[in-house]
C-alpha positions in Angstrom: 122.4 156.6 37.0 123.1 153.3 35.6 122.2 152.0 31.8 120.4 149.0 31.4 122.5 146.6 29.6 120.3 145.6 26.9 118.8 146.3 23.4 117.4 149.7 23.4 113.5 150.0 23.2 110.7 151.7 22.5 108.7 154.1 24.6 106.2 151.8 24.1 108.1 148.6 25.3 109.6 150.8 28.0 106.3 152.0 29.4 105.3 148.6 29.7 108.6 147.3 31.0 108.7 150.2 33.5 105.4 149.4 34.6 106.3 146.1 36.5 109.8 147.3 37.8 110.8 148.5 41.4 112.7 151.7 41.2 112.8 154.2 39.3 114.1 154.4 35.5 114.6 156.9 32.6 114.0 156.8 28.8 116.4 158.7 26.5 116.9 157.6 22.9 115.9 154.1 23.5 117.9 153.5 26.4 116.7 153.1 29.9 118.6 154.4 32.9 118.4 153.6 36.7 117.6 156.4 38.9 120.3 155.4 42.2 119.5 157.2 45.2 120.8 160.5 46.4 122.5 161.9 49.3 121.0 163.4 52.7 121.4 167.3 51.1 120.0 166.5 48.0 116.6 165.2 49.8 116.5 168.0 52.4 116.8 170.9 49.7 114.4 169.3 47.2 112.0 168.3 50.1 112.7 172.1 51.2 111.8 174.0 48.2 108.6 171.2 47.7 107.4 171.8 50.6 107.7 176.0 50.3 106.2 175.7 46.9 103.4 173.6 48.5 102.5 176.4 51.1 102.6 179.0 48.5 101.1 177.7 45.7 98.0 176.8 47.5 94.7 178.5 46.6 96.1 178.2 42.4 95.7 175.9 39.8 99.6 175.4 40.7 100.7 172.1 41.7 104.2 170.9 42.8 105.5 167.4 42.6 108.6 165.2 43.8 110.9 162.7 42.3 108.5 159.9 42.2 106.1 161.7 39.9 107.2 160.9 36.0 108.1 163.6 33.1 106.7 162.0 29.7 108.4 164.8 27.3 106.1 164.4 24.4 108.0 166.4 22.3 110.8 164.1 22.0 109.5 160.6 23.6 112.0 160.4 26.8 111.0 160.0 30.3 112.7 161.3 33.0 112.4 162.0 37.5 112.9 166.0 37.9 113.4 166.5 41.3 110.6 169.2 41.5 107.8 169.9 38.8 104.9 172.3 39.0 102.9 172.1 36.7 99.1 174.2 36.6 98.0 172.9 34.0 94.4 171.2 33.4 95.8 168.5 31.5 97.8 167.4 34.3 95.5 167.6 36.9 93.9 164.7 35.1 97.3 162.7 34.6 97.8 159.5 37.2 101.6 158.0 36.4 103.3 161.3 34.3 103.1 165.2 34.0 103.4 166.7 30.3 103.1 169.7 30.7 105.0 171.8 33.5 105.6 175.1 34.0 108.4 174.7 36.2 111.1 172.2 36.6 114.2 172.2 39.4 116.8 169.6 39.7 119.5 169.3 42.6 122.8 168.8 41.4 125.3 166.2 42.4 128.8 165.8 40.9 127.9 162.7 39.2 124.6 163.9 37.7 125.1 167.6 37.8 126.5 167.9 33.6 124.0 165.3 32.4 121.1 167.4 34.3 122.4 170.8 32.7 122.8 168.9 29.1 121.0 166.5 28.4 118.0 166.6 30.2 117.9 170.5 29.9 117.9 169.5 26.3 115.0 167.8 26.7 113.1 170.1 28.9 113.5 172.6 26.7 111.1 171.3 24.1 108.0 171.7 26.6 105.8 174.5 25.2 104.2 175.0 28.8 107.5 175.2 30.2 108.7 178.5 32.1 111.2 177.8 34.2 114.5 175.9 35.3 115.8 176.1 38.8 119.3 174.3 39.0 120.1 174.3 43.0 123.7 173.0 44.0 123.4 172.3 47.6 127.0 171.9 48.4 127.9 175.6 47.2 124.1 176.9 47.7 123.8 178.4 44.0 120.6 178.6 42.3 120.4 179.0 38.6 117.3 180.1 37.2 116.7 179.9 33.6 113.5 181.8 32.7 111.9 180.8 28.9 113.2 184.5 27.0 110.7 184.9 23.5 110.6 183.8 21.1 113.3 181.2 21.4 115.9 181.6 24.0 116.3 181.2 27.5 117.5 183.9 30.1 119.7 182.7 33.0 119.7 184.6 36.4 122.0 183.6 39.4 119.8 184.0 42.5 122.3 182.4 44.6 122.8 185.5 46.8 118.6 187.0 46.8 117.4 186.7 49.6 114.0 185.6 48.1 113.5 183.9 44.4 110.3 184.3 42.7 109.2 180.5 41.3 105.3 180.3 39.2 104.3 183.8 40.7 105.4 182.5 44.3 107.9 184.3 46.5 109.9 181.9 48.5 112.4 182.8 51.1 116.2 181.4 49.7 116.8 180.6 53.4 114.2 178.1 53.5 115.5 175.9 51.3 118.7 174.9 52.2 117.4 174.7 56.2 118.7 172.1 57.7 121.9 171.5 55.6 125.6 171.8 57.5 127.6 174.7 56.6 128.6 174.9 53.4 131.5 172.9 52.2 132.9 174.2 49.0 133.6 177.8 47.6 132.6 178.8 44.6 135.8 179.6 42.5 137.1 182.9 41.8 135.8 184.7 38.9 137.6 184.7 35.6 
C-alpha cells in the first residue's frame, strides 16, 4: 500500500479521480492509497474461501465478492478492497462499482498490511450497521480470527484456527478447504504468555 503524494481530496474528487485510474486505490481521511499486489498464498486462500462461500451460499439472498469489488463505508466516507465481502443485502444487489452494506468481511493478512487491516480498516468496518462478521485469515500460520458483532455495542472474537469447520453468514465451510493448495506451513505460532 502506497500514498499518493498529493493534496488530500474529497470522496467526491476521489470518486472521480478513481474512476479513470488503472489499479486499484483506497480513500481514508482524504488520502488515497495504492492497493500493490499480493503474494501467491494470499490469492489461493482468499480465492479458496470465495469460492466455498460461493458453493454454499447459493440458493440465498447471500452474495460473495473479491478484491476487485469496492467498500464505500458510508458511515465515515472511506473506500477500501476487502479481500472477501458478502453481502445479502437488496440494496446491494442493485450496486454496480461498490457494496455498502455487507454482512460479512475477511481480509488475508500479510506482514506489511496485517496491523493496518486489524486497525484501521477494522475501524472503519466497524461502523457498518449490516455488518456481522470479521474473518482475519493469516495464511502463513493458518489462524483465523472471527470477530462476530456482540449487542449492543461490542464485538466477540473467536479463534477458529484449529475447528475443523467455521460457520460464515449461516454457511458451514470445511477449514481444510481453504488453505488447499498452500505449502506447509512456515511459521509457528508463539508460545502462549
Amino acid at each position: 500500500m502506497t500514498l499518493l503524494e498529493q493534496a488530500t481530496m474529497t470522496r467526491d474528487e476521489y470518486l472521480a479521480w478513481a474512476e479513470k485510474q488503472p489499479g486499484r486505490w483506497e480513500f481514508v481521511g482524504g488520502e488515497v492509497y495504492a492497493m500493490t499486489g499480493a503474494r501467491r498464498v494470499h490469492n489461493v486462500v482468499a480465492l479458496n474461501l470465495a469460492a466455498a462461500l460461493h458453493q454454499a451460499l447459493q440458493g440465498t439472498p447471500c452474495v460473495p465478492y473479491t478484491s476487485d469489488m469496492r467498500l464505500a463505508i458510508l458511515e465515515s466516507g472511506a473506500d477500501f478492497y476487502p479481500d472477501i465481502m458478502v453481502s445479502c443485502d437488496p440494496r446491494d444487489a442493485q450496486a454496480d462499482l461498490a457494496l455498502s452494506h455487507p454482512r460479512l468481511l475477511a481480509e488475508v493478512l500479510s506482514d506489511s498490511t496485517a496491523a493496518y487491516d486489524r486497525g484501521t480498516k477494522f475501524a472503519h468496518y466497524r461502523r457498518i450497521p449490516e455488518l456481522q462478521e470479521m474473518l482475519f485469515i493469516d495464511a502463513d500460520l493458518r489462524t483465523l480470527e472471527l470477530f462476530r458483532r456482540a449487542e449492543p455495542e461490542g464485538w466477540l472474537l473467536t479463534d477458529e484456527s484449529a475447528a475443523e469447520h467455521i460457520t460464515l453468514c449461516g454457511a458451514t465451510l470445511a477449514v481444510a478447504e481453504l488453505f488447499a493448495g498452500l505449502p506447509p506451513k512456515t511459521a509457528a505460532l508463539p508460545p502462549a504468555p
